[in-house]
TIMITOR-989308 format. One record per residue: x, y, z of N, C-alpha, C in turn; residue in one letter. Coordinates in pm, whole numbers, padded with zeros to 5 digits, always signed. Each point is the difference from the previous one (the first is absolute). Example, Ala and Ser with C-alpha at 12.3 -4.5 7.8 and 13.67 -1.06 7.14 Angstrom:
BEGIN
+01319-00569+00780-00089+00119+00000+00090+00120+00000A;-00035+00105-00072+00082+00119+00006-00077+00109+00073S;
REM end
This chain:
BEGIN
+04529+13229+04080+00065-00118+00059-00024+00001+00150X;-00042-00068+00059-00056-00036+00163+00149-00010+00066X;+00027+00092+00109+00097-00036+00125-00052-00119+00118X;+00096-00049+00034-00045-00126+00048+00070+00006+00194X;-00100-00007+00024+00091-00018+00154-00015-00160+00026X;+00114-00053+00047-00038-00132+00033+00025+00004+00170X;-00033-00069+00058-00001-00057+00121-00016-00127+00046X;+00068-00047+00030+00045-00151+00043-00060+00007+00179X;-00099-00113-00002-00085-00021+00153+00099-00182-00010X;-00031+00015+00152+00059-00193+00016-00042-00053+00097X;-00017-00112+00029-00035-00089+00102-00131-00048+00031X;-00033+00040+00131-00185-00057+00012-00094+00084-00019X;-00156-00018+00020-00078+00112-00056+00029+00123+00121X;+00035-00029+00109+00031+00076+00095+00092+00121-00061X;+00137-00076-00019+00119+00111-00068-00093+00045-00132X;-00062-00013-00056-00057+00055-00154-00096+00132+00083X;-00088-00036+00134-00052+00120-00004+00072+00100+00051X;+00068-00047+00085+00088+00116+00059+00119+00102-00093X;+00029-00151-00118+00051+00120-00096-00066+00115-00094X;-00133-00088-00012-00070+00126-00056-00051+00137+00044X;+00115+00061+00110-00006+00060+00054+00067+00096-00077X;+00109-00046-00086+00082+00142-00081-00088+00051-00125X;-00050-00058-00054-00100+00029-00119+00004+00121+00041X;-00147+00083+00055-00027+00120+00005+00110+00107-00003X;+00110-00022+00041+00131+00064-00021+00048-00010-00115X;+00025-00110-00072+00040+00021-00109-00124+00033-00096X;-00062-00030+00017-00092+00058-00120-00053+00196+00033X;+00058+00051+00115+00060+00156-00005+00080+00004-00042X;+00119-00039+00009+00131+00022-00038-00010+00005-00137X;-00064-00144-00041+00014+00003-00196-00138+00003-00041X;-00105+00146+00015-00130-00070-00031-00063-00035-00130X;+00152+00004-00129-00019-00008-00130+00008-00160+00010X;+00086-00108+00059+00062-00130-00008-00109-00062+00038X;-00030-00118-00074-00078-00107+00008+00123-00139+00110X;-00109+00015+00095+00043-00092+00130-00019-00122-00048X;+00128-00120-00042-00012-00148-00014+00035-00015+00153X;-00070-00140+00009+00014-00057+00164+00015-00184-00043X;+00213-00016+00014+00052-00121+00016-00025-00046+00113X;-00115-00122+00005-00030-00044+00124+00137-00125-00001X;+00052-00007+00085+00086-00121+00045-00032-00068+00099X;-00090-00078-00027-00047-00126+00059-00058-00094-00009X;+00068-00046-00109+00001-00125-00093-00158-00059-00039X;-00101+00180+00003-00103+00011-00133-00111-00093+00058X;+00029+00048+00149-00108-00062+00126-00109+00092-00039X;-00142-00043-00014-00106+00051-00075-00030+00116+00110X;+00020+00009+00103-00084+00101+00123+00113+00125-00018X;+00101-00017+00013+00113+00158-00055-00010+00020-00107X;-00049-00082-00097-00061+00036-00143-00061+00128+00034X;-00143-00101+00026-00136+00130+00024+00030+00050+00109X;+00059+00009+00108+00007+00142+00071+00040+00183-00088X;+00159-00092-00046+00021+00089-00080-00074+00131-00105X;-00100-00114-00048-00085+00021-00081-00102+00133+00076X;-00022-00078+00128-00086+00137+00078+00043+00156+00008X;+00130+00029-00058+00057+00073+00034-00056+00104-00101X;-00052+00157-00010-00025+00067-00082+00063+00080-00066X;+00192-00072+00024+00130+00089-00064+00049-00066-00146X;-00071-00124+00048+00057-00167-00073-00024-00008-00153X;+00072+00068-00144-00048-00035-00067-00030-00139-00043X;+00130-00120+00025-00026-00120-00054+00101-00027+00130X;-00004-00162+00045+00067-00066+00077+00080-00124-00087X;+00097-00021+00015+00078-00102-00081+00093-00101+00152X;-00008-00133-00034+00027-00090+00124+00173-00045-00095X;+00077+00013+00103+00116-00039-00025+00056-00109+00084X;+00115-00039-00028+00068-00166+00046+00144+00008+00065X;-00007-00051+00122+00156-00048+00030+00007-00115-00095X;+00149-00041+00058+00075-00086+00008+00027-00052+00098X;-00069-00076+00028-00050-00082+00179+00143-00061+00025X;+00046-00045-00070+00158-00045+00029+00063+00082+00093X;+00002+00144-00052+00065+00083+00065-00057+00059+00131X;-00122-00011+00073-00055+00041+00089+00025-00089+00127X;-00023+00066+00103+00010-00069+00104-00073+00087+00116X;-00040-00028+00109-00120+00032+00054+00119+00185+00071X;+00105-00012-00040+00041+00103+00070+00060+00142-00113X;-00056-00057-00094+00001+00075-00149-00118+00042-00116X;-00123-00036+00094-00101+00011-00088-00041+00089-00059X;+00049+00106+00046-00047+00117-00033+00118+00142-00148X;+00094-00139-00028+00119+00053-00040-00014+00056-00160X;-00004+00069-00079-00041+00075-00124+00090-00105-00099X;+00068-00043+00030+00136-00089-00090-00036-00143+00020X;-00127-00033+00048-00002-00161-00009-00104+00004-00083X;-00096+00145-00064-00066-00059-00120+00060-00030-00123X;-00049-00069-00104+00047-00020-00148+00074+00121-00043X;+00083+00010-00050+00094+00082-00097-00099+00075-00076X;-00082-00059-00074-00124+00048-00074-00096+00073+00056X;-00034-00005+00105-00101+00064+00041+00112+00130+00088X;+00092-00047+00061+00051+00150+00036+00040+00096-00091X;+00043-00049-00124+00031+00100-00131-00130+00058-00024X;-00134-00081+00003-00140+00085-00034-00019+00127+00100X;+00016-00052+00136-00036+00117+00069+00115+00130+00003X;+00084-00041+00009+00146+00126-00074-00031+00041-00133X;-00039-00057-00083-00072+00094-00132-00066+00094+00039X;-00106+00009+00067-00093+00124+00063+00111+00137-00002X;-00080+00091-00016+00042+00122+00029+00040+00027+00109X;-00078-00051+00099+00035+00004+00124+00000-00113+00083X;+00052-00042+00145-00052-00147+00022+00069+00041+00154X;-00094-00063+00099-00038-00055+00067+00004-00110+00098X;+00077-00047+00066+00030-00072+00081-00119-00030+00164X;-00105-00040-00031-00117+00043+00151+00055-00101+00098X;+00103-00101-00009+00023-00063+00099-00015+00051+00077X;-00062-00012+00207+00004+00059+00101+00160+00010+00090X;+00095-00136-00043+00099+00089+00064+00080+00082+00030X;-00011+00098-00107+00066+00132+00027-00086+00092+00078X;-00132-00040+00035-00070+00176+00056-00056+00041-00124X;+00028+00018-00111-00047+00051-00106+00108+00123+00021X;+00101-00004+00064+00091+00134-00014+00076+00091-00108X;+00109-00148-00056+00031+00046-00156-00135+00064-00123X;-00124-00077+00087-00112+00059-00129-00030+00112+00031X;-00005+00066+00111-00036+00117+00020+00102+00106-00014X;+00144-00010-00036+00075+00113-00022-00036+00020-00123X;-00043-00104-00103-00039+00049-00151-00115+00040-00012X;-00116-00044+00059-00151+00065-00007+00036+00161+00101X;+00083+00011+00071-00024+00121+00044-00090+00021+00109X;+00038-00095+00116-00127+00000+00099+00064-00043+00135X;-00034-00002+00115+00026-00101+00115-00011-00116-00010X;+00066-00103+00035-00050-00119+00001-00062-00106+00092X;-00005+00132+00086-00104-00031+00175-00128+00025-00082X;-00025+00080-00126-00151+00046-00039-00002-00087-00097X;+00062-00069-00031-00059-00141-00102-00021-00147+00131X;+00071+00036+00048-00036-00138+00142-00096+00073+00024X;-00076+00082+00024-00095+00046+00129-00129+00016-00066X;+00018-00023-00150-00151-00029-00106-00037-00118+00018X;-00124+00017-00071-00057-00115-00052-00009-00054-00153X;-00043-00104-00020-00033-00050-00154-00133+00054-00067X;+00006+00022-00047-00137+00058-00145-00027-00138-00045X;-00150-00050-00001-00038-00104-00003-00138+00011-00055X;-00023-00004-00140-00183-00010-00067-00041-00107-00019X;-00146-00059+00075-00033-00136+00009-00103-00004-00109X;-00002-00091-00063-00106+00032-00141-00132-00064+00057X;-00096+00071-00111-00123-00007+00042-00036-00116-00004X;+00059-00170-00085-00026-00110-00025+00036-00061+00161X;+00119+00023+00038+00031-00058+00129-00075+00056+00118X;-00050+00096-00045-00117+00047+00155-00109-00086-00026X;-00084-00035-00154-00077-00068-00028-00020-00142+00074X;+00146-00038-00017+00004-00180+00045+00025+00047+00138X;+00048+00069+00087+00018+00040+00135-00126-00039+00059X;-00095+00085-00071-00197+00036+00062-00051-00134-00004X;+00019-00051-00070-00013-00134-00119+00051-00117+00141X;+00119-00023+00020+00029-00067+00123-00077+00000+00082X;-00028+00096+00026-00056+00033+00172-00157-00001+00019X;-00057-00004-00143-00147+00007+00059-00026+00131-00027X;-00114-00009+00110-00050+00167+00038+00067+00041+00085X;+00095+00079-00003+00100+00100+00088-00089+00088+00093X;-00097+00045-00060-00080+00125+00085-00035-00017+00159X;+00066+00097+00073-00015+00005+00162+00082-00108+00040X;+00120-00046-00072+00091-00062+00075+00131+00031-00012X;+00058-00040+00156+00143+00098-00010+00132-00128+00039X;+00041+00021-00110+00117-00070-00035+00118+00021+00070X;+00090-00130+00063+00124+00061-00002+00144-00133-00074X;+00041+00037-00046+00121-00070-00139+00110-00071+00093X;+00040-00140-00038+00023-00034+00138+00117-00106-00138X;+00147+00052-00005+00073-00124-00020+00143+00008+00084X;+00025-00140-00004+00094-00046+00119+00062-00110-00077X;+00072+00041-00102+00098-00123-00064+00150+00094-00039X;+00105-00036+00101+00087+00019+00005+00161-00116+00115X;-00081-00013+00107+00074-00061+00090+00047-00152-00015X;-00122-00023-00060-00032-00183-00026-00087-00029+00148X;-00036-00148-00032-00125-00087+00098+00043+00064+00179X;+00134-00063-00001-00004+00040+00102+00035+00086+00117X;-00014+00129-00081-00025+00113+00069-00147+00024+00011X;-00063-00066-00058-00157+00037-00020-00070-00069+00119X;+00049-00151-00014-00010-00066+00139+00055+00057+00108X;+00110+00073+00044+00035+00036+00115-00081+00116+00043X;-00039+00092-00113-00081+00136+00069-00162-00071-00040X;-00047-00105-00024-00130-00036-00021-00075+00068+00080X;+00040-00003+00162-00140+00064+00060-00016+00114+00030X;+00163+00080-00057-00031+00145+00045-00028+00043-00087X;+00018-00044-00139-00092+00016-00113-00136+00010-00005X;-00063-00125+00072-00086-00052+00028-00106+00122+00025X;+00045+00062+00134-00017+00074+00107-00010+00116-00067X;+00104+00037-00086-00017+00159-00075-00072+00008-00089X;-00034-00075-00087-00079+00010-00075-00176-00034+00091X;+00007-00033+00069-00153+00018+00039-00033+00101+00100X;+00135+00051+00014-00029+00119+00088-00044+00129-00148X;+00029-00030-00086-00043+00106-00118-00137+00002-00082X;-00057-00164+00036-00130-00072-00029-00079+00021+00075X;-00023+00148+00046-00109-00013+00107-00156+00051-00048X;+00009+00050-00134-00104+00039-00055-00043-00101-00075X;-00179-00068-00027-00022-00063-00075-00013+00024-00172X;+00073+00073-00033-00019+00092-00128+00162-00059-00035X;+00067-00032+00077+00158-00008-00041+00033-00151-00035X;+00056+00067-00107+00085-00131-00066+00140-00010-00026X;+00054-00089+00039+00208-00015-00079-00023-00103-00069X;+00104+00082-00119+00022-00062-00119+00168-00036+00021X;-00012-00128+00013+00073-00144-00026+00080+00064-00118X;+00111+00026-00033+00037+00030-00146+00103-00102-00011X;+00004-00060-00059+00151-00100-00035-00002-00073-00159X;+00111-00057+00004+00063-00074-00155+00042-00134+00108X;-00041-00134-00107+00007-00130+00056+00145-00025-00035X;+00121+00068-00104+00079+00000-00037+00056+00138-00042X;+00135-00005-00010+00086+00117-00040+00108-00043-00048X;+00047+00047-00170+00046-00105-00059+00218+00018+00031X;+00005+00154+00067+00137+00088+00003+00070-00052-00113X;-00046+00052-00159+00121-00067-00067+00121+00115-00006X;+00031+00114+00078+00085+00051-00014+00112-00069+00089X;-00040-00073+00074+00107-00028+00091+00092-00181-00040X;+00092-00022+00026+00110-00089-00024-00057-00102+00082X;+00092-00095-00036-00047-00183+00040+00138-00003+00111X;-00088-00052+00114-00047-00054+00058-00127+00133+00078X;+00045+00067+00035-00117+00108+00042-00090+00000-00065X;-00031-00014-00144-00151+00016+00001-00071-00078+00013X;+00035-00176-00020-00075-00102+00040-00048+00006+00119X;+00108+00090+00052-00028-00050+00201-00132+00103+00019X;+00031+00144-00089-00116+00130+00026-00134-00073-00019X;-00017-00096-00142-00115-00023-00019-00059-00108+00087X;+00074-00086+00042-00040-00102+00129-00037+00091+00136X;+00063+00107-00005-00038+00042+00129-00171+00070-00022X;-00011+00055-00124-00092+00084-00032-00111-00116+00010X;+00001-00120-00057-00138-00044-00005+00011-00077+00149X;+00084-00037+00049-00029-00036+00171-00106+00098+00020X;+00063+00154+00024-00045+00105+00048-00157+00039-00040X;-00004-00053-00167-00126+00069-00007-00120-00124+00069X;+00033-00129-00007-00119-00101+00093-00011+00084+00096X;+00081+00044+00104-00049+00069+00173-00069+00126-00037X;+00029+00032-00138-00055+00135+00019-00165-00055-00038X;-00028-00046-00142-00127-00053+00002-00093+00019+00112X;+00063-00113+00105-00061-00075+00125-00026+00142+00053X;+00033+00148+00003-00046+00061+00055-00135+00061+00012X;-00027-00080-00149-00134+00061-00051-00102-00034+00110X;+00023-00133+00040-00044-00072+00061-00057+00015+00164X;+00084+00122+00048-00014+00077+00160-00132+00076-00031X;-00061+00054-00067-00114+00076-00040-00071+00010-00131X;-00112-00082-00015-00121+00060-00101+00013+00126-00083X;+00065+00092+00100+00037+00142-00076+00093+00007-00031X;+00066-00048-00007+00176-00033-00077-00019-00061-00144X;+00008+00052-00092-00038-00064-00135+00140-00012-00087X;+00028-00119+00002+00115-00015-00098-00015+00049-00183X;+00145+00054-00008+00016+00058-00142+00097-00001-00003X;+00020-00127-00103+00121-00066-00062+00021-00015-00160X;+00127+00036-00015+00064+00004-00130-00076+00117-00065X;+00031+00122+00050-00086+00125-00104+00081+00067-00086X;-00013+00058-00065+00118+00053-00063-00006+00132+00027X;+00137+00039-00002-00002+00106+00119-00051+00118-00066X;-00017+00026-00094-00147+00123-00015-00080-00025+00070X;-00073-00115+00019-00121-00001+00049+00069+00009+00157X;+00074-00084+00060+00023+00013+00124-00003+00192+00033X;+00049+00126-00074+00028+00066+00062-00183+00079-00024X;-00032-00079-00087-00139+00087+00001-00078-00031+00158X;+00005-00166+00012-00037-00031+00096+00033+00111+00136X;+00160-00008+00016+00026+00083+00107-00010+00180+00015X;-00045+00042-00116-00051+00066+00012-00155+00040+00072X;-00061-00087-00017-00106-00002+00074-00022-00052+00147X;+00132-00033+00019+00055-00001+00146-00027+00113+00085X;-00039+00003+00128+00024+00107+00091+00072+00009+00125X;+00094-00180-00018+00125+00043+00084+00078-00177-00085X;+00119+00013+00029+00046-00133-00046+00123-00010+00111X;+00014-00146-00004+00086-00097+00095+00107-00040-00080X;+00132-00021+00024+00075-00083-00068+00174+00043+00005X;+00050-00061-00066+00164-00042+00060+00065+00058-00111X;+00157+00007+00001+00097+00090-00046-00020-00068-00202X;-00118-00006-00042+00034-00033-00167-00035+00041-00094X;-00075-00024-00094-00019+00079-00129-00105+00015+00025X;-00156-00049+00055-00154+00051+00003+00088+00067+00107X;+00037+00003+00159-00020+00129+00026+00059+00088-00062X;+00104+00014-00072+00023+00143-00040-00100+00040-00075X;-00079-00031-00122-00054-00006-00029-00162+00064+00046X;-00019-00034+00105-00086+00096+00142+00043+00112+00026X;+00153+00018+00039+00052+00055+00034-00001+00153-00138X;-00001-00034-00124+00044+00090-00128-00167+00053-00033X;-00091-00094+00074-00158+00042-00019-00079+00086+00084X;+00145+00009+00112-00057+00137+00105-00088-00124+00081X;-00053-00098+00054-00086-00076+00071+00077+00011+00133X;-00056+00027+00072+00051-00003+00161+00021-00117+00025X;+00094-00054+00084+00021-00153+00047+00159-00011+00070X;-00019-00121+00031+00091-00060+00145+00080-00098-00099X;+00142+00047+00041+00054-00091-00058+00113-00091+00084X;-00004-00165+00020-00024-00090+00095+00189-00002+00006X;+00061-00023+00031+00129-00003+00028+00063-00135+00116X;+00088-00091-00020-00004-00078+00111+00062+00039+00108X;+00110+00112+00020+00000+00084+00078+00012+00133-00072X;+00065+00086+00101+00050+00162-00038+00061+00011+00112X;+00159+00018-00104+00128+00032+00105-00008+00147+00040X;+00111-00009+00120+00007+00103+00043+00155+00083-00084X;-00087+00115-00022+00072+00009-00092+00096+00169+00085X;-00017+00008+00109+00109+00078+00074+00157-00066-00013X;-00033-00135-00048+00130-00059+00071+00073-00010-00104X;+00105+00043+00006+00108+00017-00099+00038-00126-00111X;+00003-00107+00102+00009-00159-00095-00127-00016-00112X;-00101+00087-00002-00087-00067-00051-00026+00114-00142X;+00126+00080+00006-00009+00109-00146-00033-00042-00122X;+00032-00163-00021-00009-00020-00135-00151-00052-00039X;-00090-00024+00098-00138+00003-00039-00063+00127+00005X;+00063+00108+00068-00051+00101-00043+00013+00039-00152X;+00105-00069-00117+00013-00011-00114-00125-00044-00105X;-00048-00127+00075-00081-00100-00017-00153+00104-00041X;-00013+00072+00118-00107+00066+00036+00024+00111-00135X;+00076+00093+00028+00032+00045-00112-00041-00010-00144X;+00068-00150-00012-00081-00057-00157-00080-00021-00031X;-00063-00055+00134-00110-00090-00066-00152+00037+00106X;+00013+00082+00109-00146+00027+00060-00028+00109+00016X;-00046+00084-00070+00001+00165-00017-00142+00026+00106X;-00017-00127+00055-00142+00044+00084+00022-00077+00092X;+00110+00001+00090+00059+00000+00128-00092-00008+00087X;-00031+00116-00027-00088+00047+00153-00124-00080+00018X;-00028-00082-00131-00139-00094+00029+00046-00154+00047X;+00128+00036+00052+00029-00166+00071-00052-00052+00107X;-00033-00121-00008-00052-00095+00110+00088-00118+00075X;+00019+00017+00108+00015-00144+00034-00123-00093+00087X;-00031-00055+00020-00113-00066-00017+00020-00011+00203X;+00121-00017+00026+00005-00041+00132+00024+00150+00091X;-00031+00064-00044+00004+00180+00043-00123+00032+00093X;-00070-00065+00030-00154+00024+00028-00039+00142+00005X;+00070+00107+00067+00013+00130-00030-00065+00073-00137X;+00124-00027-00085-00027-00005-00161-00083-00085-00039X;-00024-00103+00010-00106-00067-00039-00171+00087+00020X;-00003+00056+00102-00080+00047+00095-00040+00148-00109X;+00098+00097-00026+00002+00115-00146+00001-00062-00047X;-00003-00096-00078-00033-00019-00163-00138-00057+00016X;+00000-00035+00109-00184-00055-00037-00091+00096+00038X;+00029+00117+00038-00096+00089+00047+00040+00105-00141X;+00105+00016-00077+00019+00079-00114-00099-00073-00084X;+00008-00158-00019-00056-00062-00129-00178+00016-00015X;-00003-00077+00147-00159+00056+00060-00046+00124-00061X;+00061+00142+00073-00043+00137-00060-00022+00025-00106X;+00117-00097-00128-00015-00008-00085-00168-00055-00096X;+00033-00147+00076-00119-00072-00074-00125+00079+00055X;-00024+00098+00087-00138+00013+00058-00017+00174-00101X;+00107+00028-00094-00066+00116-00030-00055+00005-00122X;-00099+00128+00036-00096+00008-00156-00007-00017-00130X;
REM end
């Protein structure tokens, strides 16, 4: 008879990779239990297959709120899915809660571990050989050219318009080799069906505003090649063949971020975080940017100044 660990992931593909951070722990802890992975997020095809990347994952199963009960300050709550699907994952032998707002703390007094050493991992991520196929397949002849993975859909239009030229500016300060290319990565839409009405109409209006400006970026350089609507196997095969990537607090970068790819990640500021008033984004940080230290603000010229001489070093080696 098969032991079953279940684990419940939730929200965007962002929160899905970062939760797949406890796997490797539990699959020490129980290395007899077959790992189910309750995606909760209303069976959005990209936390599907992320999941799927995972090499702990026996099967992934997509579960359902009750959107009634959600509200943008509860999304994350274990009691607003179906009755049915929380009795499935409490059947398990064992189960799992990966929401990020605890720290993963309560999970780590039962796996038997720190829970600074489950924040301070990474995700286990196998890209199949079909999605490297269509990756190569995209791009042509890859040979003697050096890529860097470039998405920026998080803020909406107009944040994109306000940093346009220091954007502008950074990215061609990284274009200095004729061998280099950025890859444009975006979705013309994003459907959030985990999230409640009125917020998600507004998410998806903001998303396709956002993705026209992003398009148009294709448009600043010949070597900027747009790649839209991939599915995110292939996107991570793609960024794998990255040798530095650009991009803002969401699910492709973490995603970069879980693939080991060096890269800058764009921020509209970064508080100061000496100052006592500002403790509760140190929370923020906490949850959700385990790669801190690759923050950008665009108006830093300083910092601006290291990351383009890191990315450079990057793109120019053997």
């Amino acid at each position: 008879m098969q032991t079953i660990a279940a684990v419940r992931l939730e929200g965007g593909l962002g929160d899905h990779i970062l939760g797949l951070r406890l796997l490797p722990f539990i699959s020490r802890r129980y290395p007899n239990h077959h790992i189910i992975v309750y995606s909760d997020s209303g069976a959005n095809r990209a936390q599907l297959d992320i999941v799927r990347l995972s090499p702990y994952v026996r099967e992934v199963v997509p579960v359902f709120r009750i959107l009634e009960r959600v509200t943008k300050h509860n999304l994350w709550h274990l009691d607003n899915l179906r009755p049915q699907d929380i009795e499935l994952m409490r059947s398990a032998d064992v189960f799992f809660d990966a929401a990020l707002w605890s720290f993963f703390v309560p999970q780590s007094k039962v796996l038997g571990v720190p829970f600074y050493d489950i924040l301070a991992s990474r995700p286990e991520l196998r890209i199949p050989q079909n999605a490297r196929s269509q990756a190569r397949d995209l791009l042509g002849e890859p040979e003697g050219l050096r890529y860097i993975g470039l998405n920026l859909s998080k803020y909406g239009a107009q944040f994109i318009h306000n940093q346009r030229s220091a954007l502008r500016a950074f990215l061609r300060s990284l274009m200095t080799g004729p061998a280099t290319r950025v890859l444009n990565i975006f979705s013309r839409s994003t459907d959030f069906p985990h999230w409640p009405e009125p917020e998600r109409s507004q998410r998806r209006k903001i998303s396709r505003e956002e993705s026209e400006v992003i398009s148009e970026l294709s448009s600043w350089d010949e070597r900027i090649i747009p790649i839209v609507d991939q599915p995110i196997a292939v996107v991570a095969a793609l960024l794998e063949m990255c040798r530095y990537f650009v991009g803002v607090d969401n699910g492709i970068k973490h995603l970069a971020w879980a693939l080991g790819i060096p890269h800058t990640l764009i921020l509209p500021h970064v508080s100061d975080f000496n100052r006592p008033e500002n403790a509760r984004e140190i929370t923020f940080v906490l949850h959700w940017i385990p790669d801190f230290d690759r923050t950008l603000a665009l108006n830093c010229a300083d910092q601006v100044a290291i990351h383009t001489r890191e990315a450079i070093d990057r793109l120019n080696q053997s």
